[in-house]
C-alpha positions in Angstrom: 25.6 -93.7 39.1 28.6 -94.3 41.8 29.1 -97.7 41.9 29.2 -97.8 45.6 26.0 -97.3 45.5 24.0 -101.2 46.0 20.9 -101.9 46.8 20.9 -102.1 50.6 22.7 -98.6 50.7 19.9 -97.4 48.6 17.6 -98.3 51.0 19.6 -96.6 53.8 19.5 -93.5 51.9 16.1 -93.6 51.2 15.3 -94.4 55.0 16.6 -90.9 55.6 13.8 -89.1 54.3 10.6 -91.8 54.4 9.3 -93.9 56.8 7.9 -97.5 56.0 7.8 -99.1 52.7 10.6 -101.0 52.8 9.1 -103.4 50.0 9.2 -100.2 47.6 12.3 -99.3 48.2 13.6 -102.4 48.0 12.4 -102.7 44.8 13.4 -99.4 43.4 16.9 -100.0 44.5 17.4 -103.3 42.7 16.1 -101.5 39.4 18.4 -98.7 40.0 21.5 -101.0 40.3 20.2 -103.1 37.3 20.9 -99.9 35.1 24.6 -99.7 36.4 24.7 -103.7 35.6 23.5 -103.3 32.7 26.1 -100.3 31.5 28.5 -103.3 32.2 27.4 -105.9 30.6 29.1 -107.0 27.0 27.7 -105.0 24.8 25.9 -107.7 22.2 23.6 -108.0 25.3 23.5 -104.5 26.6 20.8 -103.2 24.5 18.9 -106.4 24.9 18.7 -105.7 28.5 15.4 -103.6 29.2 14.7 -102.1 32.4 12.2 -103.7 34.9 9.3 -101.2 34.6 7.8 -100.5 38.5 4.2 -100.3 39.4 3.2 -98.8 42.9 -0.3 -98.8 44.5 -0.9 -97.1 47.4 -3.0 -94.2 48.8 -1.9 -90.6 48.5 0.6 -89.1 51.0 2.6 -92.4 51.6 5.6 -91.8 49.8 5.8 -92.6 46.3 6.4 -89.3 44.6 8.9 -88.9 47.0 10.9 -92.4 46.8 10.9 -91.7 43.2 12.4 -88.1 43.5 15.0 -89.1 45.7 16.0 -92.2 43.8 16.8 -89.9 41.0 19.0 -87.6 43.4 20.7 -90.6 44.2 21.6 -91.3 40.9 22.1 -87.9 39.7 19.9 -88.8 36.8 17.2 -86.8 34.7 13.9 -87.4 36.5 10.2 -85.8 35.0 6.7 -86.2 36.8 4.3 -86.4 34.9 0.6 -87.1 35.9 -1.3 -89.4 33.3 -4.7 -87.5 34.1 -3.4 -84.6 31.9 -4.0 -86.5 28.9 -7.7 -87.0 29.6 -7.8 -82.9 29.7 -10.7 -82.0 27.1 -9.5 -80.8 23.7 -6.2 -83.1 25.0 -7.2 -86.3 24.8 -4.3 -88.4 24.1 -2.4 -86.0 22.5 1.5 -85.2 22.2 2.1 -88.5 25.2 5.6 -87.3 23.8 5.8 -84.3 25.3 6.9 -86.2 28.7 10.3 -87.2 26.7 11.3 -84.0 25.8 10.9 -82.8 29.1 13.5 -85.6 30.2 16.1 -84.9 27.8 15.7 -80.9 28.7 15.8 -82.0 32.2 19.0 -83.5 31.3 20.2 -80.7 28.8 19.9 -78.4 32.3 22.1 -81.1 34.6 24.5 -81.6 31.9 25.6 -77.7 31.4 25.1 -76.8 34.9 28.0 -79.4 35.7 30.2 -78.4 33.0 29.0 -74.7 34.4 30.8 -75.7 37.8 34.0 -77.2 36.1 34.7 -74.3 34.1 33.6 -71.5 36.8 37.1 -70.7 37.7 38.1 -70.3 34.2 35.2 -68.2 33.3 35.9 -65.9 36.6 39.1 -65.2 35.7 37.9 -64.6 32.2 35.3 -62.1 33.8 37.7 -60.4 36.2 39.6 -59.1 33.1 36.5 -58.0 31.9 36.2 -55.7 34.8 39.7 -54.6 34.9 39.6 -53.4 31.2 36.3 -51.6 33.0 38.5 -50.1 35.8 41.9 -49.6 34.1 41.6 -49.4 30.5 44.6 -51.1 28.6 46.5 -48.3 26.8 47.4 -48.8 23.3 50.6 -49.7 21.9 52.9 -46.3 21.0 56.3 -45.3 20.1 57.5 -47.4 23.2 59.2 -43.7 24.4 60.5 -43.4 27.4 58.6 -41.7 30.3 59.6 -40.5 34.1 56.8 -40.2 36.0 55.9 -40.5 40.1 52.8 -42.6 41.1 51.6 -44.5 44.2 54.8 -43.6 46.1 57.3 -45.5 43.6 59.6 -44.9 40.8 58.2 -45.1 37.7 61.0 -43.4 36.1 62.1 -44.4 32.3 58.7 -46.3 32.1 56.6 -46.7 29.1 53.0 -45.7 28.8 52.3 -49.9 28.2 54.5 -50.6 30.9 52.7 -47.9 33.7 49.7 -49.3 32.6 50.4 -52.7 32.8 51.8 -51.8 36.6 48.6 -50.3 37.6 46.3 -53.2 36.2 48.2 -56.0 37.8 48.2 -53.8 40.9 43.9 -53.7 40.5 44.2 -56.9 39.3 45.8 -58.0 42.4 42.9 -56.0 44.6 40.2 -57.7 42.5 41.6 -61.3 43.9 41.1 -60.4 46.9 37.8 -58.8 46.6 38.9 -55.4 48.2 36.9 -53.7 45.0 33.7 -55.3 45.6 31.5 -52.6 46.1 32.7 -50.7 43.7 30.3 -49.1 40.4 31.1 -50.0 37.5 29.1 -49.6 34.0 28.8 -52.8 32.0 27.1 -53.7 28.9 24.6 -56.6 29.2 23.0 -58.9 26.9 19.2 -58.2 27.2 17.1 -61.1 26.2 15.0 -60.9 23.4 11.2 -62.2 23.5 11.1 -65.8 22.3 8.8 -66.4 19.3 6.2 -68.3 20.0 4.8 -70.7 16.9 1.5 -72.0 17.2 1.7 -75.9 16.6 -1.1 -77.6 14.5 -2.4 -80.6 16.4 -0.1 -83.9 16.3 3.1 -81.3 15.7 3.7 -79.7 19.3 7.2 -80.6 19.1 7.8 -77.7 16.8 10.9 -76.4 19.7 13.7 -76.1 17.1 12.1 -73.8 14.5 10.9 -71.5 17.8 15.0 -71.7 18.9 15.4 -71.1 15.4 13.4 -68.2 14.9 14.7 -66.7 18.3 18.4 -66.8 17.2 17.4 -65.0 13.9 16.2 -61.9 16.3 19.7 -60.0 17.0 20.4 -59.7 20.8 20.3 -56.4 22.3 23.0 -54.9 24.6 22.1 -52.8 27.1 24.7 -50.4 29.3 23.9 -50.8 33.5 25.6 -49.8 36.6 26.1 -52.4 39.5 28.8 -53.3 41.9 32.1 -54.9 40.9 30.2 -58.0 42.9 27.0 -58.3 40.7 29.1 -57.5 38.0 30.9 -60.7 38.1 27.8 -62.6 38.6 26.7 -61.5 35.2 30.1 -62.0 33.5 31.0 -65.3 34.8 27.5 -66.6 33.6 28.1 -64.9 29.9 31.9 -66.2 29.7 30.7 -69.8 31.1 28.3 -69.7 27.9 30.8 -69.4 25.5 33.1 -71.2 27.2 30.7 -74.5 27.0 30.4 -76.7 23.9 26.9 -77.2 23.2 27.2 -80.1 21.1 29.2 -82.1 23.8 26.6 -81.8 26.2 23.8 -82.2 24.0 25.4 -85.7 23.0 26.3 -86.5 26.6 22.0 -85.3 27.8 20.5 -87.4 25.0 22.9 -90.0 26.4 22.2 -89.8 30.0 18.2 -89.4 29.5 18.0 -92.9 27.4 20.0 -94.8 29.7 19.8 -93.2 32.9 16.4 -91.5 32.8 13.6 -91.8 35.0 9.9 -90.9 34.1 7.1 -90.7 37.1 3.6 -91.2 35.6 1.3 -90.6 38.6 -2.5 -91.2 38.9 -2.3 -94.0 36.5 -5.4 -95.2 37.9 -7.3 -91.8 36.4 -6.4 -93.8 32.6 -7.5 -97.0 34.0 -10.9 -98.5 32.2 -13.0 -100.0 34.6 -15.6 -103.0 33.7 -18.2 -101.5 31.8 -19.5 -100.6 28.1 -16.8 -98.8 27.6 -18.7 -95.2 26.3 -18.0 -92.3 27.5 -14.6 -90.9 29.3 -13.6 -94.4 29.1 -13.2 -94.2 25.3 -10.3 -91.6 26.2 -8.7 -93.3 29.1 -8.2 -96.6 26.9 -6.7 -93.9 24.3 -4.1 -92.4 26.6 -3.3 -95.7 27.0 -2.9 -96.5 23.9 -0.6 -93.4 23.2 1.9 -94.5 25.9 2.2 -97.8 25.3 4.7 -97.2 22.3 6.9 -94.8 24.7 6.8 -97.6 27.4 7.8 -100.1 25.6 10.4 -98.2 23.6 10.1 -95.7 20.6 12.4 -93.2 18.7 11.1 -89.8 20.2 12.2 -86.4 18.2 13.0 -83.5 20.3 14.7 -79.9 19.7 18.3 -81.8 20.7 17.9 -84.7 18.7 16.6 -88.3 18.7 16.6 -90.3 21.9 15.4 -94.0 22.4 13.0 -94.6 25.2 13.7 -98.3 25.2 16.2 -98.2 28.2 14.1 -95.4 30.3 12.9 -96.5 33.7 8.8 -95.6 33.7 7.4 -95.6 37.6 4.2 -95.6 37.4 1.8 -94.9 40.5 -1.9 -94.6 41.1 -4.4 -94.7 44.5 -6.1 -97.8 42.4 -9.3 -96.9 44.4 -12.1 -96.8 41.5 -10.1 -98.9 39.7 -7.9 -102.0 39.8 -4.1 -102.8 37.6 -5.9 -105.3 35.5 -8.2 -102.5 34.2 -5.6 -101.2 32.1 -4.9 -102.5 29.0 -2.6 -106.0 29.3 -0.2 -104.5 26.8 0.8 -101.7 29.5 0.0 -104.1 32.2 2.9 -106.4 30.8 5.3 -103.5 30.4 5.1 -102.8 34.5 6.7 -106.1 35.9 7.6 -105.2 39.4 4.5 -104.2 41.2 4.4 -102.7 44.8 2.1 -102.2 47.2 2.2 -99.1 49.6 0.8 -99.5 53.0 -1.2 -97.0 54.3 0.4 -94.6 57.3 0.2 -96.0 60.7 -0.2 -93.5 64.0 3.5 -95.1 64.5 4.3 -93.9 61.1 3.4 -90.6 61.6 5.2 -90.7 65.2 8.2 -91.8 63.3 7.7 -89.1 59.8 7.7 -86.0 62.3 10.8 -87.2 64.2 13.2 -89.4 62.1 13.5 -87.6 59.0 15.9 -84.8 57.3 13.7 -82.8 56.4 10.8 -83.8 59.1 8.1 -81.4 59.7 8.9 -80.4 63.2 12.4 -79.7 62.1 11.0 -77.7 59.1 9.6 -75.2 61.5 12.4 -75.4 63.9 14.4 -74.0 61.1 12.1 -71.6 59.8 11.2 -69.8 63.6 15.1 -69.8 64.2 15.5 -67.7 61.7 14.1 -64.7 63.4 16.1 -65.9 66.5 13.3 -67.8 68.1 13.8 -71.3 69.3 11.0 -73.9 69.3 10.8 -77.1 71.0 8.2 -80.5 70.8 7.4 -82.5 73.9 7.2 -86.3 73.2 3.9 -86.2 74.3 3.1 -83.3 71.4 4.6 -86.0 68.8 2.0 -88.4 69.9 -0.7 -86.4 69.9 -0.3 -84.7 66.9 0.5 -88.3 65.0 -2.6 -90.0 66.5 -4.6 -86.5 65.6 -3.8 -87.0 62.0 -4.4 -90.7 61.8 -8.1 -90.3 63.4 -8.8 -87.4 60.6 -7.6 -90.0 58.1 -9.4 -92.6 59.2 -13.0 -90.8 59.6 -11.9 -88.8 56.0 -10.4 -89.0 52.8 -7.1 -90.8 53.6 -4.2 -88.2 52.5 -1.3 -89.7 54.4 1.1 -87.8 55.8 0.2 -84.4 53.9 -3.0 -84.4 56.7 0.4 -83.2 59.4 0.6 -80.3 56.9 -2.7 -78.8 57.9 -2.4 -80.0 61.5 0.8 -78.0 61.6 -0.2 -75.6 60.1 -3.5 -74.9 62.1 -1.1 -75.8 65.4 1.5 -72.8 64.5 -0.3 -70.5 62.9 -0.7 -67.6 65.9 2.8 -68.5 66.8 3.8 -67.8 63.5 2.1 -64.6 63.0 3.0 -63.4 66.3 7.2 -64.1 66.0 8.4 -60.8 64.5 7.0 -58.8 67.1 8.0 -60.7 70.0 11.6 -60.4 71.8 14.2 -62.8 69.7 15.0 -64.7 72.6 11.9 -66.1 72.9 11.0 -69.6 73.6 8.4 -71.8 72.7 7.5 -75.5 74.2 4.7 -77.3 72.2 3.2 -79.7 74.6 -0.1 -82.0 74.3 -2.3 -80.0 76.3 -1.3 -77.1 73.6 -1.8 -79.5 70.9 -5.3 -81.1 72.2 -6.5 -77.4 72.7 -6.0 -75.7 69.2 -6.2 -78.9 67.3 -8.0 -81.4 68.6 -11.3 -79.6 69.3 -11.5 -79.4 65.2 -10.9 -82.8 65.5 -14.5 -83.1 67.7 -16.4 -80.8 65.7 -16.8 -83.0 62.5 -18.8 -80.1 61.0 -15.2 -78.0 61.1 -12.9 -80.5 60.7 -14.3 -81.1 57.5 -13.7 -77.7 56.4 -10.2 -76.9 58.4 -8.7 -79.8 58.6 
């Protein structure tokens, strides 16, 4: 994590792409600058410091899936959904909670080499543009070293060796390669096809069976296969291959494992879904209280084994997030209860809110569609009074249905654009488009009046 990065510019970043929940954030940025405290701290006390465990609560479509996401982008750290309800699944129950661990650390196995990708890119293209030049110009074997007197390209090549001719006319491609004036150009390359993985079939309670399956996979010999492409799509391929044996795998294994235990985030959503309510406790509530059970260990810290090696959970940060609708936080168990410290209550979207989610953000709806419309040359515009509409629209359907927050401007939009969209290829790319709230009232809002289809539609 940059160590610019506090709390309050956190929050700014976060502001960018969701509205509201400033109490969230707030809290998601002081656990996210704890970890870079902690990495500072002496060490005697460094692995005594555990990380402050966040619960949110909060109705779907408010945000946090997405604060979570984006924290993780922030700090350019491994970050796994997971949704707790999967572990309920019949012929599931409870099993292989690990499985959410090894997904981190490949998560993190993926960042780690595509960065040391990027640093060694340059290397590995100039690697691969040799590649293609022994492809175009084959080098010529070493001879007598004779003498030779021969014309080419309008010089003197007199008293020349073969080597030395050769050498010429490569550097002279080689020269032409730099600066791409042989891109379209077909070469024949040989490629490294890959081979079907093996797939081994895991008695219960031993699904992290990855390494014999890698294992097994390497033992197959790879198969080369000759294909013709463009000096351009050529390099692609080369690049990628000399990048692979370029990178040390063991560096960035140790550097993943590293990164997921003390920089890893883990999302477990619908935690409600394994909550136990008040009752006799038969039933699907004998498997909730399992699941339960099963992740307590992880949460609270545990050695997991994965195809990479052993990481330790106990420095993880585990977000956990449910609707709590059926349900309350003191209907899980109080060990798990006590591992969630910081809890955080969402607030359900506001007609404001959604006023403010289809204007203020990056990656707002409105400017979603902008964007996608003006790639066919076709420019679309929203009236203020279309905002409004639209916003208040969505919070009426949420109030007089099942609240999904802001995903309800999805199908809104959706039903809103829909002719326009169909219609845009056909139509002359200068087009223009206003939505105003008589447009928005007409093709929307009449669902909204007919509760019989805006059940259905919207």
């Amino acid at each position: 994590m940059e160590d610019h990065l506090t709390p309050a510019l956190i929050v700014q970043e976060l502001d960018k792409y969701i509205i509201g929940q400033s109490e969230a954030k707030k809290s998601v940025a002081i656990a996210l600058r704890n970890r870079w405290r902690r990495l500072r701290a002496n060490e005697e006390l460094r692995r005594e410091i555990i990380p402050n465990n966040i619960m949110m609560i909060g109705p779907t479509g408010v945000g946090k899936t997405e604060i979570a996401r984006r924290l993780a982008q922030l700090a350019q750290a491994p970050f796994i959904k997971v949704e707790a309800s999967k572990f309920t699944e019949v012929g599931y129950v409870g099993r292989d909670v690990e499985s959410m661990v090894r997904d981190l650390v490949e998560q993190s196995v993926n960042m780690v080499r595509a960065e040391q990708k990027e640093k060694i890119r340059e290397v590995a293209r100039e690697l691969a543009d040799e590649q293609i030049l022994d492809i175009l110009i084959p080098p010529v074997k070493k001879r007598s070293g004779k003498a030779i007197s021969i014309e080419a390209a309008g010089e003197s090549t007199a008293n020349l060796t073969d080597e030395e001719l050769n050498e010429r006319t490569r550097e002279k491609f080689r020269d032409k390669l730099r600066r791409g004036e042989l891109e379209e150009r077909q070469i024949e390359i040989e490629l490294v096809v890959p081979s079907h993985n093996v797939q081994v079939m895991a008695p219960p309670g031993l699904e992290g069976m990855d390494g014999l399956q890698d294992m097994l996979s390497g033992m197959i010999p790879k198969k080369r296969k000759k294909r013709k492409m463009t000096v351009a799509q050529a390099r692609e391929h080369l690049v990628e291959e000399e990048a692979d044996r370029l990178i040390d795998m063991d560096a960035v294994t140790r550097e993943a494992i590293d990164r997921a235990g003390n920089n890893g985030i883990i999302f477990i959503d619908e935690i409600d879904k394994v909550a136990v309510a008040s009752g006799d406790g038969r039933g699907p509530d004998v498997s909730r209280a399992g699941v339960q059970r099963d992740l307590l260990p992880i949460v609270e810290g545990s050695v997991v084994n994965t195809k990479y090696g052993s990481i330790k959970t106990d420095h993880v940060l585990f977000i956990a997030a449910g609707a709590f609708h059926l349900a309350k936080p003191s209907d899980l168990i109080p060990e798990l209860q006590g591992r969630f410290p910081i809890r955080v209550e969402l607030k359900p979207l506001t007609e404001s809110d959604f006023v403010s989610i289809l204007t203020q953000p990056r990656n707002a709806l409105t400017k979603q569609y902008q964007a996608l419309l003006e790639s066919e040359g076709v420019k679309l515009t929203f009236t203020d009074e279309a905002i409004r509409a639209m916003a208040r629209l969505a919070f009426e359907v949420n109030q007089e249905m099942e609240n999904i927050g802001a995903r309800r401007l999805h199908t809104i939009m959706s039903n809103l654009l829909n002719d326009i969209l169909f219609q845009v290829p056909d139509l002359d790319p200068t087009t223009e488009f206003e939505i105003d709230g008589n447009m928005v009232e007409e093709r929307v809002g009449v669902m909204v009046s007919r509760k019989d289809l805006s059940r259905f539609i919207l």
